[in-house]
C-alpha positions, 0 to 999 in steps of 0.5 A, spaced: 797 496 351 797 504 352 804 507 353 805 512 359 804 519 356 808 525 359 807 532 360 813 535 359 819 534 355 826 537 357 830 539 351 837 539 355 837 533 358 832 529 352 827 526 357 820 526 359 817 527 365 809 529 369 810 535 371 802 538 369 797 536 374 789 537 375 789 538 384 781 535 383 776 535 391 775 527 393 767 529 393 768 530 385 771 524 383 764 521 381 763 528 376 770 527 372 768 524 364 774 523 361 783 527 362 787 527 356 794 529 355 795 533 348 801 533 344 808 538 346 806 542 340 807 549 342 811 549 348 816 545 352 809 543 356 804 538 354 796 541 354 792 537 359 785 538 359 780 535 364 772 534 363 766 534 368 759 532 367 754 537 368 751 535 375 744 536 372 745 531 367 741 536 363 743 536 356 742 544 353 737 546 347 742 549 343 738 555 337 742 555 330 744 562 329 747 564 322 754 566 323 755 573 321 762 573 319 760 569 313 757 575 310 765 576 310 767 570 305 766 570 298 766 563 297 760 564 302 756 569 298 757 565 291 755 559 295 749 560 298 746 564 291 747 559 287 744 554 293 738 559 293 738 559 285 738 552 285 732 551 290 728 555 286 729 552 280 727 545 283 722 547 287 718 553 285 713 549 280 706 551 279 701 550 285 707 550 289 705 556 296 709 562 296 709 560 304 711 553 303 717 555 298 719 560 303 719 556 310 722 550 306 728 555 303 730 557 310 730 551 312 734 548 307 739 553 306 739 553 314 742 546 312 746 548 307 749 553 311 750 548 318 754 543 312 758 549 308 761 552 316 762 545 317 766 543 312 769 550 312 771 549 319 773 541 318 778 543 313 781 548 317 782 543 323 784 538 319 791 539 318 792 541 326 789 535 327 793 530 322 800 534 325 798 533 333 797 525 331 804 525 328 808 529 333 803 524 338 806 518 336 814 520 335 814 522 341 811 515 343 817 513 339 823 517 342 821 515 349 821 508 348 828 509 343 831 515 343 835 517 336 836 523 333 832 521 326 826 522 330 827 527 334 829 531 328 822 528 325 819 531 331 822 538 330 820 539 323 813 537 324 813 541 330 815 547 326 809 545 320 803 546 326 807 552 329 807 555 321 799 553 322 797 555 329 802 561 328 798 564 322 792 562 325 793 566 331 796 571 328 789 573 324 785 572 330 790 576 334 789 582 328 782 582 328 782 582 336 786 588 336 782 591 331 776 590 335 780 594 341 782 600 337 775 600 334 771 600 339 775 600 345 776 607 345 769 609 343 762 610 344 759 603 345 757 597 346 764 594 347 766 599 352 761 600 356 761 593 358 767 594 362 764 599 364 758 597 366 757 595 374 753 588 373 754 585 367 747 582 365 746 576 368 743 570 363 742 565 369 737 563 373 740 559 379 733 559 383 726 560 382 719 560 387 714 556 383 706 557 385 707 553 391 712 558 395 718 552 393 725 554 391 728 549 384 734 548 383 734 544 377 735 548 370 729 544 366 724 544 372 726 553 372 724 553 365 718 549 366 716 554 371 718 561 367 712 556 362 707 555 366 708 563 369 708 565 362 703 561 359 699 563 365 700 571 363 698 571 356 692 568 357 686 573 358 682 573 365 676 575 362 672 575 356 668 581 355 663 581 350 661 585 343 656 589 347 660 591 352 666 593 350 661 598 346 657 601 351 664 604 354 666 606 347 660 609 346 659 613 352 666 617 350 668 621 344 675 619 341 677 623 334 677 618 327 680 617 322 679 621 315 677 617 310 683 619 306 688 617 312 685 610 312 684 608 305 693 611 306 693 605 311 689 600 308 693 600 301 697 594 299 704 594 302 710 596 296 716 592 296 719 598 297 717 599 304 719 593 306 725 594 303 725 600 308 724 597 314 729 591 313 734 597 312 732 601 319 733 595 323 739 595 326 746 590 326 748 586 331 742 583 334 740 577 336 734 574 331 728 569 332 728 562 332 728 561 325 736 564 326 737 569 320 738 575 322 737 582 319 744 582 317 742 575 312 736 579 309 740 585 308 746 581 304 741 577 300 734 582 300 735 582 292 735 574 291 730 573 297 725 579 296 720 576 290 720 570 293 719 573 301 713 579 297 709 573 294 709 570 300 707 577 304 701 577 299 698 570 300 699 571 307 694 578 306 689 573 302 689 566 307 689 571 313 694 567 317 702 566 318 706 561 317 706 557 324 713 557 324 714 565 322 709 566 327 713 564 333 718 567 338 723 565 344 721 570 350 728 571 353 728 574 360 732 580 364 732 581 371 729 588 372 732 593 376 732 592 384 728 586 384 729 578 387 730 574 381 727 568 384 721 570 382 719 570 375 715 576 375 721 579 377 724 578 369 721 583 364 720 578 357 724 580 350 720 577 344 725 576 339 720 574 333 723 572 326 726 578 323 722 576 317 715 578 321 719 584 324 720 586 316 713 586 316 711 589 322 716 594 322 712 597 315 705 597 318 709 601 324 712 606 320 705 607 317 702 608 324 707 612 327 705 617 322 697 617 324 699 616 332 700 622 334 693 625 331 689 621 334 693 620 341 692 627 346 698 629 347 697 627 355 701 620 352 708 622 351 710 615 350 713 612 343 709 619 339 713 622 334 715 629 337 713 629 344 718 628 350 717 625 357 720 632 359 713 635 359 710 630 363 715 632 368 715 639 367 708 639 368 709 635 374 712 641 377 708 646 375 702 643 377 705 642 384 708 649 384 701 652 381 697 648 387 702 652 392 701 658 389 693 658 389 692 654 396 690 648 392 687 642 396 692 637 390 693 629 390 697 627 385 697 619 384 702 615 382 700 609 378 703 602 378 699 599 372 701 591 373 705 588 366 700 594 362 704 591 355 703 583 357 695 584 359 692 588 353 685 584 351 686 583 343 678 583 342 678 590 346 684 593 342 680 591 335 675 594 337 678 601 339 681 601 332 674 602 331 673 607 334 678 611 332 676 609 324 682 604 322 680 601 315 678 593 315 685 591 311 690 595 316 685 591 321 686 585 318 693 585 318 694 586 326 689 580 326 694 576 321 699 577 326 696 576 333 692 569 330 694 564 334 701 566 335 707 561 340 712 562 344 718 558 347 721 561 354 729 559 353 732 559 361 739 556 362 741 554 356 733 551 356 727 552 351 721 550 354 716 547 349 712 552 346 705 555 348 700 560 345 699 568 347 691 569 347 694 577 349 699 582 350 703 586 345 710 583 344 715 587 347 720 587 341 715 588 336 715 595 333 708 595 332 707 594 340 708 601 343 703 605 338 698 599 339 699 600 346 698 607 346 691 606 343 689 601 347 690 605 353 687 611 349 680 610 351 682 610 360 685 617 358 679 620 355 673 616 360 678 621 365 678 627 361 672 627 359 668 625 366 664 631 369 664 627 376 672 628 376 674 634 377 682 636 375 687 641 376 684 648 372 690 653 370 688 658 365 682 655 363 686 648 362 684 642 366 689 637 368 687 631 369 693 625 367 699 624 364 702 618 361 709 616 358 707 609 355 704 605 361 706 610 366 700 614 368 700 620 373 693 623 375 692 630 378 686 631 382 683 636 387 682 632 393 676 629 395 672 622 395 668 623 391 674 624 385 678 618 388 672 614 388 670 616 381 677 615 377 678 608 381 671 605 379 672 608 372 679 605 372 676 597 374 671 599 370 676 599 363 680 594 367 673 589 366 673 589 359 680 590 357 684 586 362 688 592 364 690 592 371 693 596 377 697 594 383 694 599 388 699 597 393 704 599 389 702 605 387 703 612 390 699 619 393 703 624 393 699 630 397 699 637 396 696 641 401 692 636 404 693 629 408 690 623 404 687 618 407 687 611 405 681 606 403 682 598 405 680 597 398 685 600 394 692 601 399 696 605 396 703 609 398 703 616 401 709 620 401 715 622 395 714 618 388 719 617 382 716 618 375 720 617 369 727 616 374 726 624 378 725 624 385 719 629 386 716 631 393 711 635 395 716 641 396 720 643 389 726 646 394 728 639 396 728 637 388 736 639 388 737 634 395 733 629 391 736 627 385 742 632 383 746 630 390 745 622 388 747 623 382 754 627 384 755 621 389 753 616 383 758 619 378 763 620 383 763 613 384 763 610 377 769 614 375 773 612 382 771 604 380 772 605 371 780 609 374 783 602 374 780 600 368 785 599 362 782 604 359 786 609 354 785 618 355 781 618 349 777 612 352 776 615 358 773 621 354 769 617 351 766 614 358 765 620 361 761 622 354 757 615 353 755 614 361 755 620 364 753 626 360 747 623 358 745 622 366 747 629 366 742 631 360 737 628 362 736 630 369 737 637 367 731 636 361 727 633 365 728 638 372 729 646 369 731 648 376 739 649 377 743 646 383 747 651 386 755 654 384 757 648 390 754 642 385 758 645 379 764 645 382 764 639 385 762 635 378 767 639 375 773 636 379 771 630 377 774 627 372 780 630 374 783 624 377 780 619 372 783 622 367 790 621 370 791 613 367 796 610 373 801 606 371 800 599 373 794 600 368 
């Protein structure tokens, strides 16, 4: 027979009594799973706590991820080298693969890993446990007989679990506070969280599937956000060897020395491995696998010969281990856009970090070689070039076309989902052309030969499909890869006759790009607008590169535009890389240095209440509104009157002052 439990105990009058409740709607009776009364350990009060069912009854899919506060505990490291030693003495035998001795030891020592933070963590609770049990039943004890014998057992086995919670809390409270004055107060994640407007949003409450139909239930979501996905990374076309050549051909793109390819195609050393793990930085989330970078830092001296002999059999087979080659695609909502539509989401591919080593020293090779074989059109991830030219050139195009009465139509591009729909057979063709050697080409086709990936929504990861093209936003190699596939576009503009560009000082200027966003300067005609668009769906035939004309913009200079039902386009302002830029170089000023007055204006009225010291303050104004300043002042080289500076100066005077009730 169960006794009647209490919440509260009365040390004056030594009686118990409820006084703690859960006041719980009629309409969510049916969702309550379980209540408990926990014991009067702390206080003079009893916990209470309340359990409901997920009204889906969907059971999350939870990824392991290596707790990175073990890198802290000595008794981790010595455990997990003598694990990793001791697996290898056991299981590295002649004729064992290296792929297969290093996908096993992951997931062995993810194992071992799962059992010692178990253990650890059963340890720690056990005596909490074993205090709350006997507290428990001496209260139930003095209830029904009430002597001083066992409320003195009850006080001292209360001051043994407060001793316990009290170091605990102690500790807890120490590195949260340390945590605080860290980072609080400085430039950073932490603080810019508090100080962001909207926190990024990981839940998606309801999507539209192909049939225009909204869903609610979470795993339904996440197998629409699959099949879109699925849908995006499998290529429209199949282009053939012969006709990707044709278009090489016809277009001249610079090559290679032989010296700079043979450079590209030597063995990759340890020692550029090791480089690669040091560059990559802390605190990000890894692959399906767990391990983040902060392990393979750790420990890169036990599991570097294994990890290097791996690397070479992989080079000789021609292929990844599956499990290696895998991602979980994790969705943000764009900026501005309805997140019931799935193209509504940008897709980061967290990839393992073991494959993001090997990527990332291919990459540092070829951001070596990039910038001589890429025009200095394309600005984008190329060492030493910056989006400010584009913008410059921009205004020094619009400004050059009034002062010579130049009939201009400046197109601003919307390429759709330009990273996701590059054409794999076409881009190892263009590393062709440029003069790549076979073993730098081999390793690209190692990395996209057959690779998968699962899309996690809501606490749910989707089952796990092949990408057959696209580059993978996260992975370092994809910006350079990008901008040689794009290359070829670029120089079939630049390099045709029939498209006639802007000409100053015996330059012509055609385009310009910062990675995927593309502007065209054109004098006005037909006959260029015909012939930059034919040649555009012309690519697009063989390299799955597509334009959203309906969301691209014209902005005309001297001249009005007509539009065509075949290609609708936007007239009027355009937006290039964040500035607002209009026909007329005076409104520049009204178009974005009075918005981001009013912005700052705002964000530091909001941050005031916030409970930020003087230096923190300092700091936020260092972190989040200098860097706008910077960059609209880089990109933008005209100067706002007297009366902007005077109001951006009068500013932070309030917010400096902290308000007492902070």
């Amino acid at each position: 027979m169960m006794c009647k439990e209490y919440t509260f105990f009365s040390h004056v009058h030594h009686s118990y009594s409820r006084l703690d409740y859960f006041l719980v709607s009629s309409s969510l009776l049916s969702d309550i799973s379980d209540t408990e009364i926990h014991p009067i350990a702390v206080s003079d009060h009893a916990p209470v706590s309340l359990t409901l069912m997920h009204k889906n009854n969907t059971t999350p899919s939870k990824n392991w991820r290596f707790n990175t506060s073990l890198l802290k505990d000595e008794d981790f490291i010595k455990y997990f080298k003598k694990e990793w030693t001791s697996y290898l003495d056991f299981n590295d035998t002649p004729g064992t693969s290296a792929s297969v001795l290093w996908e096993a030891g992951k997931a062995v020592m993810r194992g071992k890993i799962i059992s010692f933070s178990s253990h650890k963590k059963k340890k720690e609770n056990k005596n909490i446990q074993e205090l709350e049990k006997t507290i428990k039943s001496l209260e139930e004890a003095y209830a029904s007989h009430q002597d001083h014998e066992t409320l003195n057992k009850i006080r001292k086995t209360k001051l043994e679990l407060n001793e316990i919670i009290d170091k605990k809390t102690k500790f807890l409270v120490q590195r949260l506070r340390l945590q605080n004055y860290q980072h609080s107060n400085k430039s950073g994640q932490f603080l810019a969280n508090q100080l962001k407007i909207n926190k990024e949003k990981t839940t998606i409450c309801a999507v539209q599937d192909s049939s225009g139909n909204t869903i609610y239930e979470p795993k339904q979501i996440n197998n629409i956000f699959r099949d879109f996905y699925k849908t995006l990374y499998s290529p429209q076309i199949n282009p053939s060897k012969k006709e990707i050549d044709q278009f090489l051909d016809n277009i001249t793109l610079p090559k290679l020395l032989d010296t700079q390819a043979m450079a590209l195609d030597s063995p990759l050393t340890s020692g550029e491995l090791q480089e690669a793990l040091i560059s990559m930085p802390n605190n990000k989330a890894p692959g399906p696998d767990g391990f983040p970078a902060e392990f393979y830092k750790e420990f890169w001296t036990i599991l570097a010969p294994v990890f290097y002999r791996t690397l070479l059999e992989i080079k000789e087979n021609g292929r990844l281990p599956s499990n290696m080659n895998s991602a979980n695609i994790n969705l943000l909502l764009k900026l501005g856009k309805d997140p019931v539509y799935p193209s509504s989401y940008r897709p980061i591919s967290l990839i393992n970090v073991d494959l993001k080593i090997i990527c990332k020293a291919l990459s540092k090779r070829l951001e070596k070689i990039t910038p001589l074989l890429i025009h200095p059109d394309q600005t984008g991830f190329i060492k030493g070039r910056h989006s400010s030219t584009n913008t410059r050139r921009l205004l020094n195009l619009i400004d050059y076309s009034y002062s010579k009465n130049l009939e201009t139509t400046i197109f601003s591009l919307d390429a759709e989902k330009a990273f996701d729909r590059v054409n794999w057979k076409f881009l190892f063709a263009t590393l062709h052309k440029f003069g790549f050697g076979s073993s730098f080409i081999n390793w690209l086709k190692i990395l996209y030969n057959s690779p998968t990936a699962c899309v996690r929504t809501n606490d749910q990861t989707s089952s796990s499909f092949c990408l057959l093209r696209g580059t993978r936003q996260g992975c370092p190699l994809s910006p350079s890869l990008f901008a040689i596939f794009i290359e070829p576009l670029v120089a079939a503009i630049r390099q045709n006759s029939v498209i006639k560009g802007i000409k100053c000082k015996n330059v012509e200027h055609k385009i310009s790009l910062y990675a995927d966003d593309v502007l065209l300067f054109l004098q006005n005609s037909q006959t260029n607008i015909s012939g930059v668009i034919e040649l555009i769906n012309s690519f697009a035939r063989i390299s799955d590169y597509s334009i959203n004309w309906s969301k691209s913009t014209v902005l005309p200079i001297n001249c009005s535009f007509h539009n065509s039902s075949s290609t609708p386009l936007q007239s009027g302002n355009i937006k290039y890389l964040g500035i607002n830029v209009s026909p007329k170089l005076a409104d520049l000023t009204k178009l974005n240095h009075i918005p981001l007055l009013k912005k700052v204006e705002g964000d530091l009225a909001r941050w005031k209440c916030l409970p930020i010291s003087l230096m923190g303050r300092v700091a936020a104004i260092k972190m989040m509104v200098l860097p706008k300043i910077n960059y609209l002042f880089s990109m933008i080289p005209t100067k706002p009157p007297q009366d902007w500076f005077r109001s951006l100066d009068s500013c932070p005077n309030s917010f400096g002052k902290i308000s007492p009730h902070v």
